[in-house]
N, C-alpha and C positions, 0 to 999 in steps of 0.2 A: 099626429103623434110624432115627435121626435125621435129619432132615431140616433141613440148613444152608442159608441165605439170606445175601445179601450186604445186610447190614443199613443202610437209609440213616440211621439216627440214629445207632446207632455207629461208621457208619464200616467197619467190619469184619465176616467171616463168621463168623456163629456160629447157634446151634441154631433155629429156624423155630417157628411156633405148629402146633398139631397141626389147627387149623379155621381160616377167616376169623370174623372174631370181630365182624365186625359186616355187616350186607347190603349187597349192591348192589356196583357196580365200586369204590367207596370199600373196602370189606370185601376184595375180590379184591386192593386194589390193597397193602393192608396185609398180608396173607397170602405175598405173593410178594415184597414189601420187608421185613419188620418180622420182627425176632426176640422171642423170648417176653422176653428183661433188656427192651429196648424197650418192649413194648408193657406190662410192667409199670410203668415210668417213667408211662405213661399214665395208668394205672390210678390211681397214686399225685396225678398232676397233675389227671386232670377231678374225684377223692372233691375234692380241693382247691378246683377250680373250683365246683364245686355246692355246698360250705360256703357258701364265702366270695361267692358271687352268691346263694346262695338259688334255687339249680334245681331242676326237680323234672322229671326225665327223663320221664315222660309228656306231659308237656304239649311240643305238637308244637313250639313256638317253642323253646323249652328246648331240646329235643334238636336242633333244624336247628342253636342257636349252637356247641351242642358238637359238633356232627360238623365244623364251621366251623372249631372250634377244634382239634380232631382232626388236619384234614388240615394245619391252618399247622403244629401238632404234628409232622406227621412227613415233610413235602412241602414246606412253605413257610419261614418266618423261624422256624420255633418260636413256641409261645403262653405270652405273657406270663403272670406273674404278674399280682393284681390289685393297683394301687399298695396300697392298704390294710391287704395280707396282709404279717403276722410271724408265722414260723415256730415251736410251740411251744419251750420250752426244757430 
């Protein structure tokens, strides 16, 4: 059985992630908002962010900016593009 969520990125209910996908009440908090189209939108946006900053998800500062960027991601204003980035063609 699917498990539908009232999605707050899109606006609308649609099908749910099958885990919390990341730890802590951030991860809970995204599991009980965030639909799997969502949380791919992410997916697509931090590969982006970690190009184009040069991140390297192990390293503890790295990962605190993108879980920073995460939550503006799907709770706050939305996380920017970097001015720098053009999309390829």
């Amino acid at each position: 059985m699917i498990r539908l969520v009232q999605c707050v990125l899109l606006k609308k209910e649609a099908p749910g992630l099958d885990r919390a996908p990341y730890p802590g009440e951030l991860g809970k908090r995204i599991f009980e908002n965030v639909s799997k189209e969502a949380w791919q939108q992410w997916v697509r946006h931090q590969v982006m962010l970690i190009n184009e900053y040069r991140l390297t998800p192990i390293d503890p500062a790295h990962r605190k900016r993108l879980e920073f960027e995460m939550e503006k991601f799907f709770f706050g204003d939305g996380s920017e593009k970097p001015t720098e980035f053009s999309a390829p063609e």
